[in-house]
C-alpha positions as CSV (number, residue, x, y, z in Angstrom):
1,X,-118.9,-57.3,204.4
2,X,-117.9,-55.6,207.6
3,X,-118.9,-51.9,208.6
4,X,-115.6,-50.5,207.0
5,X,-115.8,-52.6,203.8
6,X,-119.1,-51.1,203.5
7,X,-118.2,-47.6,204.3
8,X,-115.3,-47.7,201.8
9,X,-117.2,-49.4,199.1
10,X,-119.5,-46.2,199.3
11,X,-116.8,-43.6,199.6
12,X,-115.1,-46.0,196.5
13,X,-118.4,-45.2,194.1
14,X,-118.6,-41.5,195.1
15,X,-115.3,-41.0,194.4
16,X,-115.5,-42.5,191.0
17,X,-118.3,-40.6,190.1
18,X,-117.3,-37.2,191.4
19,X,-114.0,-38.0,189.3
20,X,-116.2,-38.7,186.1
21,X,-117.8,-35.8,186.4
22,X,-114.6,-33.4,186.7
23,X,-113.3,-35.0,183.5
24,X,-117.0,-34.5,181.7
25,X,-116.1,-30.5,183.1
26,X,-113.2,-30.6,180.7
27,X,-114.8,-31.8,177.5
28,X,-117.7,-28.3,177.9
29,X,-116.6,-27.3,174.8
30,X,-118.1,-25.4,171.0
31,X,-120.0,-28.9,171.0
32,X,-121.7,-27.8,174.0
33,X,-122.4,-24.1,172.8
34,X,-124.1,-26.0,169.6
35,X,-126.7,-27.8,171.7
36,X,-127.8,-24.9,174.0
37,X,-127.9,-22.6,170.8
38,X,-130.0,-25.3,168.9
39,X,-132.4,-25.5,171.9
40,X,-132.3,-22.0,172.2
41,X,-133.8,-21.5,168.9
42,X,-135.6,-24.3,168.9
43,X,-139.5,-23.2,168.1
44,X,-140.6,-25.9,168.9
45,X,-140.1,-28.6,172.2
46,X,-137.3,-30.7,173.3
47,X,-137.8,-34.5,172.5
48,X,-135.7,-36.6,174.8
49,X,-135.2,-40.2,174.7
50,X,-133.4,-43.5,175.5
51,X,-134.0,-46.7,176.4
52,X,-133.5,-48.4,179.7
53,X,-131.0,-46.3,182.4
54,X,-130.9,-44.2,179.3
55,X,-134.4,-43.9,179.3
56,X,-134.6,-43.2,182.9
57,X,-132.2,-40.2,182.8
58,X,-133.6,-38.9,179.4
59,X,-137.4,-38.9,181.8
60,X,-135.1,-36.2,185.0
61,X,-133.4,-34.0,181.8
62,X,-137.1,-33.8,180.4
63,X,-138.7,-32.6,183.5
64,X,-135.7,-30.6,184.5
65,X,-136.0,-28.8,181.5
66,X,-139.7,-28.3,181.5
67,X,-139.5,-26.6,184.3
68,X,-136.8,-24.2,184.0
69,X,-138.2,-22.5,180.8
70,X,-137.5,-25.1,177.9
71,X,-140.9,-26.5,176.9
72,X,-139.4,-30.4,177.0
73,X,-141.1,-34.2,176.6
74,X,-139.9,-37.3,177.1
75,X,-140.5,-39.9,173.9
76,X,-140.3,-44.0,174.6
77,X,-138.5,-45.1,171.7
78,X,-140.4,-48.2,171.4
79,X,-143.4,-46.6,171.7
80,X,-142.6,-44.1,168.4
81,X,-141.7,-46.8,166.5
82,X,-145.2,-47.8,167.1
83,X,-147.3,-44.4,166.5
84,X,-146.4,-41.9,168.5
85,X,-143.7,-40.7,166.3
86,X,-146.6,-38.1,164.9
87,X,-145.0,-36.0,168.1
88,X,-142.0,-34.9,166.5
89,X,-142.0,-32.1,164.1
90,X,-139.4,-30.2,162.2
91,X,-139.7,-27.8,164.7
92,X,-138.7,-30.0,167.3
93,X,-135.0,-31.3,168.6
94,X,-134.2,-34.8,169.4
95,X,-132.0,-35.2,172.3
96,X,-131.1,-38.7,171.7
97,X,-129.0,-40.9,174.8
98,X,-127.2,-44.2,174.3
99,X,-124.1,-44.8,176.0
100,X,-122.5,-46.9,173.5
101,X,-125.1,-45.6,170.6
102,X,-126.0,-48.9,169.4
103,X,-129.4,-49.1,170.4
104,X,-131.7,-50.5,168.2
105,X,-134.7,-49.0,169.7
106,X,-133.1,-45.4,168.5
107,X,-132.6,-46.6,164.8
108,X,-136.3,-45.8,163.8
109,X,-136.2,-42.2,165.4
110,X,-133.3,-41.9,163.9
111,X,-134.1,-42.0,160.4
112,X,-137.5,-40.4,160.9
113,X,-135.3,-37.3,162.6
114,X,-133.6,-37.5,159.0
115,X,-136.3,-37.8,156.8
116,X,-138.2,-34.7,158.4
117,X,-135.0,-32.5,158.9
118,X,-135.1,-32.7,162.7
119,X,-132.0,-31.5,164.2
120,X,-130.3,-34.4,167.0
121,X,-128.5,-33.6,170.1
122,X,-126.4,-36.8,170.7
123,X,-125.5,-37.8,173.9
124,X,-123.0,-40.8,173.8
125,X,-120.1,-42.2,175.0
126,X,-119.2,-43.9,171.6
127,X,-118.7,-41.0,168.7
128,X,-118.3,-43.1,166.2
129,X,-121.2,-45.0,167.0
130,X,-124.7,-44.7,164.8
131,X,-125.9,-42.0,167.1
132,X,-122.6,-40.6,167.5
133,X,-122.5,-40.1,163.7
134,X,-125.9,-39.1,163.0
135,X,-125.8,-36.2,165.7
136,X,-125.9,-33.0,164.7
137,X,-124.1,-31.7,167.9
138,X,-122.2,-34.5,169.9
139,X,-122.2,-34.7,173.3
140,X,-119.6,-37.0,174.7
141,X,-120.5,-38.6,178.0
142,X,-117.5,-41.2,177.9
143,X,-116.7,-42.1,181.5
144,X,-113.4,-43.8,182.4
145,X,-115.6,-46.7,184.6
146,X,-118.4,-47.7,185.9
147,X,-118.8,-47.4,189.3
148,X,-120.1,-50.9,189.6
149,X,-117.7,-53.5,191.0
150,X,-118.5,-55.5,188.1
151,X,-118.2,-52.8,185.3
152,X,-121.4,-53.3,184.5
153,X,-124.4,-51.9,185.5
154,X,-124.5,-48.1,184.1
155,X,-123.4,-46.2,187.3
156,X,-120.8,-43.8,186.4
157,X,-121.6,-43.3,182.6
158,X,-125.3,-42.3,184.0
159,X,-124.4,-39.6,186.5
160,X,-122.3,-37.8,183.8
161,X,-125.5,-37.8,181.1
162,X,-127.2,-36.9,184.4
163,X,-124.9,-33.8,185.3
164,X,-124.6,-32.8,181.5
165,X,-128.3,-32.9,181.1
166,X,-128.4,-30.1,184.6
167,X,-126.1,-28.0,182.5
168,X,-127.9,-27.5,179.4
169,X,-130.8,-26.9,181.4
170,X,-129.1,-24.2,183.5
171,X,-127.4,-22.6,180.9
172,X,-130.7,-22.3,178.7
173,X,-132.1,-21.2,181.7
174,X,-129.4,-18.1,182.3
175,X,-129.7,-17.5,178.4
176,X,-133.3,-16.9,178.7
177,X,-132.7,-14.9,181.7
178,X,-135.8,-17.2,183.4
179,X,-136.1,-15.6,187.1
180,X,-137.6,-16.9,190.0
181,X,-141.2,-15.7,189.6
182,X,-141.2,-17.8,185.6
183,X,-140.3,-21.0,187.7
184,X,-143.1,-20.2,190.5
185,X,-145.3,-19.9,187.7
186,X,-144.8,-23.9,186.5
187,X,-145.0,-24.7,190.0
188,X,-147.8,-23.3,191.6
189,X,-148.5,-26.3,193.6
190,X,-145.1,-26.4,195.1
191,X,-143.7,-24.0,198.8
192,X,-141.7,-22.0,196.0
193,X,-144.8,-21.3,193.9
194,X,-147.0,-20.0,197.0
195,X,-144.2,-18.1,198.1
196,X,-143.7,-16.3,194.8
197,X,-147.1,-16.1,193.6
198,X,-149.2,-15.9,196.9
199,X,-149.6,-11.8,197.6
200,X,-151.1,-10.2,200.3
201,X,-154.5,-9.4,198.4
202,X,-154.9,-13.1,198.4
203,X,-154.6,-13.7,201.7
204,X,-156.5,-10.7,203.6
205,X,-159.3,-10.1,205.3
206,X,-161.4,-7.6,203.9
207,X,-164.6,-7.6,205.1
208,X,-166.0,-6.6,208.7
209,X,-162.3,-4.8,209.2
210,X,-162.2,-4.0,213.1
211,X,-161.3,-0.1,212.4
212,X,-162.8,2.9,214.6
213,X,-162.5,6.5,214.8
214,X,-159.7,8.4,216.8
215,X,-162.8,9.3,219.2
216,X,-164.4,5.3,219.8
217,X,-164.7,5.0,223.2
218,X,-163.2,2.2,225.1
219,X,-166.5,-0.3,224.5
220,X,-166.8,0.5,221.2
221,X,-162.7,-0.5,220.6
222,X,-163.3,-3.6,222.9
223,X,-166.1,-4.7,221.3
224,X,-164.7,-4.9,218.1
225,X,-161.3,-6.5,219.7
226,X,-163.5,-9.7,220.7
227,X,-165.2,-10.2,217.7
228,X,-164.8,-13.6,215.8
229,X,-162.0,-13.2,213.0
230,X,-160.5,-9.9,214.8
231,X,-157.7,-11.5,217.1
232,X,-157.2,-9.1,219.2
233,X,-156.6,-6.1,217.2
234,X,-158.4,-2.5,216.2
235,X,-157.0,0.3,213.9
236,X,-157.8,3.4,214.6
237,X,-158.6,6.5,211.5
238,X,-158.5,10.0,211.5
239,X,-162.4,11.5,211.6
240,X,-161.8,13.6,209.0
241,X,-159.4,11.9,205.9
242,X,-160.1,8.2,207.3
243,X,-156.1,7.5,207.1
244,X,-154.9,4.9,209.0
245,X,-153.0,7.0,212.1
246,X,-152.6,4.0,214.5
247,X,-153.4,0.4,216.1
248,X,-154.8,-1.0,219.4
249,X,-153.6,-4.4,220.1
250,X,-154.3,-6.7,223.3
251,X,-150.7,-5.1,224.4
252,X,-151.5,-2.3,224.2
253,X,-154.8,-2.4,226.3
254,X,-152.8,-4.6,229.0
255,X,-149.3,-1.6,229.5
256,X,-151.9,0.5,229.6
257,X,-154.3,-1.2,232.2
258,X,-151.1,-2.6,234.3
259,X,-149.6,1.6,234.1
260,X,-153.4,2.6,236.0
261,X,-153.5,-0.2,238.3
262,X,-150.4,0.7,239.6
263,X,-151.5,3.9,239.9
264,X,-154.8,2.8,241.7
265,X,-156.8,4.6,239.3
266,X,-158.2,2.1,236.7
267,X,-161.5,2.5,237.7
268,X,-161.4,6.5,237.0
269,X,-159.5,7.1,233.8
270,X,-159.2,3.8,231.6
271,X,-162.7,2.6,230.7
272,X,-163.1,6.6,229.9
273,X,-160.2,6.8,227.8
274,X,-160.5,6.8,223.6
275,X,-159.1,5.3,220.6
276,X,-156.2,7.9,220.3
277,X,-155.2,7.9,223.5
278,X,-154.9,4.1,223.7
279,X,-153.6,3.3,220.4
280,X,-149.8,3.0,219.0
281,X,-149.0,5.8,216.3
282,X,-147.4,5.4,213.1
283,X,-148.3,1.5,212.5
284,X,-146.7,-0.7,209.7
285,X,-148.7,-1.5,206.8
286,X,-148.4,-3.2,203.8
287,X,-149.4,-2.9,199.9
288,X,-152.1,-5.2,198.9
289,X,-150.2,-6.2,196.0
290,X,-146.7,-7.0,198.0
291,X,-145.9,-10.8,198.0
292,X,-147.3,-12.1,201.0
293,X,-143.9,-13.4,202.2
294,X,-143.1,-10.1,202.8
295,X,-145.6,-9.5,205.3
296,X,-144.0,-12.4,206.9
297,X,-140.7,-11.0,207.2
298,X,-141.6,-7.9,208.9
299,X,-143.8,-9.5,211.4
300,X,-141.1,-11.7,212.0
301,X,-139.0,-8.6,212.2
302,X,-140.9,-6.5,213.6
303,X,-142.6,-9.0,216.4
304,X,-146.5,-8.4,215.4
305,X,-149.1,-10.9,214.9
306,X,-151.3,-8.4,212.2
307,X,-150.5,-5.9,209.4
308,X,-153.2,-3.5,207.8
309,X,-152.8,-3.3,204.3
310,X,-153.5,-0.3,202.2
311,X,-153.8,0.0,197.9
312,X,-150.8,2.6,196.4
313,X,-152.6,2.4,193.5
314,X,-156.1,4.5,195.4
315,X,-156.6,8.4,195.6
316,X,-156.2,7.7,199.1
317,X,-153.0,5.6,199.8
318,X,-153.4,5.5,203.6
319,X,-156.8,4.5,203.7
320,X,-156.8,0.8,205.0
321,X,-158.6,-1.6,202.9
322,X,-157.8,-5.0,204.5
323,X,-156.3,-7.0,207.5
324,X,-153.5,-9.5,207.5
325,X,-153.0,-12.3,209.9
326,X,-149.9,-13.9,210.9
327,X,-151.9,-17.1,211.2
328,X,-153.3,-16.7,207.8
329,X,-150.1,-16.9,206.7
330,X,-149.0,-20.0,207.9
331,X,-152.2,-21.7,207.0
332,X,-151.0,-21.1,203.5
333,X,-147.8,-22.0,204.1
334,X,-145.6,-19.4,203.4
335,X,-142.7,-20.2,204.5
């Protein structure tokens, strides 16, 4: 095949696929309502299961829905005919997938489903097949033609059960009103999960904080500046309440050095300087129990490399209780 046989076979496939799944928009029907309700309810899990491509698409809906609030598992059929049909309880709700619904390897989960009043979900593209008619709710995921030149191998038929699958699973997931901080949760191992569940108490330093009183003279703030851990910055409390009232940063120390040297007196007035008179007023700070991607955002907006953070929930609010590092923040990857 040449370049622009292959380019149009691929453009041939998409567009047979992206046409099947516009039709399957059509058929979203009271069937449809039936099989979000029935999971809705369910008190128990989601069973889904099919055999071969059937199989592998049943294994995506069961994760997908897993994750997004619908407690799901997938089943091999051959494998409950041989034992493992002790998983399924009345409380439970087959979601059953054969294209043309003749598969033997459903027959046995079928009648089980029967015997113990287990509702089925039927995803098929045959209605009046054995699945089809044993479903509870029907889910038609007839497709016009495979994708494959051939007509085939299951292409088209399995991007519709694909798509339909994402659409019960989004819809339960708006009827349960699931938000982002319940999907963080069943993915705490994943960038979404640290950036949801990772808060600045987590992340800051809270030991050894490099903080001095408004009157510290200039060793005492550059001292603490060069210790290990510090990077370079020092807040500064009032003597008498210990509030937070401002910061010293490398910058700072530097405008101020660069304003006396070019006044030749650097020698005379800036080592004898204190805290208060070196130090920026008003600093941001940050709740300890704030998500740490927030603190990310305002150093980002706010062009700092280091927030104090304070506790809203102490007698005194302003009182600085820990130190967080822009670094800190990557090395945990929020981002």
């Amino acid at each position: 095949m040449s370049r622009v046989e292959i380019i149009n076979e691929a453009q041939r496939v998409l567009e047979v696929e992206a046409d099947a799944v516009r039709d399957v928009i059509q058929t979203i029907g009271d069937e449809f309502v039936k099989a979000v309700e029935l999971l809705q309810d369910c008190s128990g899990k989601a069973i889904i299961s099919g055999i071969g491509k059937s199989g592998i698409i049943a294994r995506k809906i069961s994760s997908t829905l897993s994750s997004t609030g619908t407690p799901a598992i997938y089943l091999h059929p051959a494998e409950g005919s041989h034992g493992d049909l002790g998983v399924v309880t009345p409380d439970d709700i087959l979601v059953l997938i054969s294209y043309g619904g003749e598969s033997s390897e459903l027959e046995d989960l079928i009648k089980y489903a029967k015997r113990r009043g287990v509702k089925i979900i039927a995803m098929t593209g045959n209605p009046q097949s054995r699945l089809g008619v044993a479903g509870d709710v029907l889910l038609n995921i007839a497709v016009k033609q495979e994708a494959c030149s051939l007509g085939l191998a299951p292409t088209t038929s399995t991007t519709v059960t694909l798509a339909l699958g994402d659409a019960l699973a989004m819809s339960l997931l708006k009827v349960k009103g699931f938000k982002q901080e319940d999907f963080a949760i069943y993915h705490p191992g994943g960038k979404l999960g640290r950036r949801l569940l990772t808060r600045v108490e987590d992340v800051m330093l809270e030991e050894d904080l490099p903080i001095v009183d408004q009157d510290a003279s200039f060793k005492d703030i550059l001292y603490l500046m060069t210790k290990a851990g510090v990077r370079g910055i020092c807040g500064v409390v009032d003597s008498a309440s210990q509030d937070l009232i401002g910061v010293i940063t490398d910058g700072d120390l530097r405008r101020r050095m660069s304003q006396d040297i070019d006044k030749g007196s650097v020698q005379s007035t800036f080592i004898s300087l204190k805290a208060k008179d070196l130090m920026s007023a008003h600093p941001k700070t940050l709740d300890k129990s704030e998500l740490a991607e927030k603190a990310l955002f305002l150093m980002e907006q706010f062009k700092i490399q280091c927030l104090f953070v304070n506790d809203r929930t102490a007698e005194n609010t302003n009182r600085p209780i820990g130190l967080i590092h822009l670094q800190d923040l990557l090395a945990q990857k929020i981002r």
